[in-house]
Structure formats: structure tokens, C-alpha cells
N, C-alpha and C positions, 0 to 999 in steps of 0.2 A: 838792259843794254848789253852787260859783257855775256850773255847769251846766246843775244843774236850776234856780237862779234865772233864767237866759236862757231855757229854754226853757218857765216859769211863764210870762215878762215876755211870748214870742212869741205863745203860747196867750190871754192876756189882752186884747195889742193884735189878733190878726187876731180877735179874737170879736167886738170895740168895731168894729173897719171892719167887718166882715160885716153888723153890727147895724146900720150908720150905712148902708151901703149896698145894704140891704132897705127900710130906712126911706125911704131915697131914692126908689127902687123904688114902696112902696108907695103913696106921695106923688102919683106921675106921674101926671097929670090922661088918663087911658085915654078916655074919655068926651068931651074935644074934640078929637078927632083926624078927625071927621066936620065939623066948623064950618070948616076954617080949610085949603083945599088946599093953602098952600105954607108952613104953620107947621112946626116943628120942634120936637120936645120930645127929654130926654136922660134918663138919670139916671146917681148914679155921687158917691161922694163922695170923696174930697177934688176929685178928675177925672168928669167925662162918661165912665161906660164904654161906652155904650149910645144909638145915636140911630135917629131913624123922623122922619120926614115928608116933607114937600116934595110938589112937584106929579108926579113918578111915581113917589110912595112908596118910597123906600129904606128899609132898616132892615139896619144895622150893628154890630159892635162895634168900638169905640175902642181900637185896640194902644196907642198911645200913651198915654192914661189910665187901663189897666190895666198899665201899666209904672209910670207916677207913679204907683199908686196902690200897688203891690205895692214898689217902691223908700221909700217913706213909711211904710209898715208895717214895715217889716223897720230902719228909722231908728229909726222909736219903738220898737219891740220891744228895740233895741239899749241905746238910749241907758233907756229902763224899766229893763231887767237892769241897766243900771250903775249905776239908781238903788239899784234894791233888798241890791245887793249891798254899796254902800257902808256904806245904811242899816242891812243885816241885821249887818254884820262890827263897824261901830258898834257897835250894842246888843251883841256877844256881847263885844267887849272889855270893857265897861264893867262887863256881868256875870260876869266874870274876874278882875276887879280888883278889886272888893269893896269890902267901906267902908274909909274911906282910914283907913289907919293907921299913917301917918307923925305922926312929933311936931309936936306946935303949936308 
């Protein structure tokens, strides 16, 4: 059981980054990259994974904030499962133990 709670929590947290950074993604202003020859635009959440501009247009990706970002996900994923499992093992004590029926 607290298995598949970790691997709920990992499913839950990389779906929330993926979603956050598409969003980011979709955000990226594509359309001033012709205005501004030595601007720089990125995207990439929690980290920049992804960069393009300057005056002889490079375009990269970011190791290092696809490491923060994959290091950050797999924290939360971690640290979610230890919520869920506290919380779930919580409730199933409680519901084991029944109404209390000790003497007043």
C-alpha cells in the first residue's frame, strides 16, 4: 500500500510540473523574437529549461535547470507520499478503533 501511495504522489507531482511547464511554454512571447536582436527569452518552471536569442541567435537547453527541476519534482513527490501516507494510515487507525468504549 505505501508504495503505491509514492508512486500516486510521483504521478500527481510530475503531471502538476509538466502542466506548469507547458504553461510556461505556452506563455513565451514567440512573436517578439523579431523586435529585439539581442533579447533573450526562456521558459521552464521552477528553473529556465530552455533559452533562444541574442544577436547570433542561439537556442539551447538548460542541463542545469532540468536537473533543478527533475531534483524538485522527485522532493515533492517524496515528501507528497509521506504526506499521504501519514494522512492515509491516520484515518485507517481511527477507523479500527471504533467508538471509544472505554469507561467514563
Amino acid at each position: 500500500m505505501r508504495s503505491k501511495l509514492y508512486l500516486i504522489a510521483f504521478l500527481i507531482v510530475f503531471a502538476v510540473f509538466g502542466a506548469a511547464n507547458y504553461y510556461s511554454y505556452a506563455r513565451m512571447p514567440k512573436n517578439d523574437w523579431g523586435l529585439c536582436d539581442d533579447c533573450f527569452i526562456s521558459f521552464g518552471f521552477p528553473f529556465a529549461v530552455w533559452i533562444a536569442g541574442g544577436f547570433a541567435g542561439t537556442r539551447s537547453f538548460l542541463w542545469y535547470g532540468i536537473i533543478g527541476d527533475l531534483a524538485i519534482a522527485i522532493l515533492c513527490g517524496i515528501v507528497l507520499g509521506w504526506v499521504l501516507s501519514k494522512v492515509l494510515s491516520r484515518g485507517a487507525t481511527l477507523e479500527t478503533r471504533g467508538p471509544n468504549t472505554g469507561a467514563a
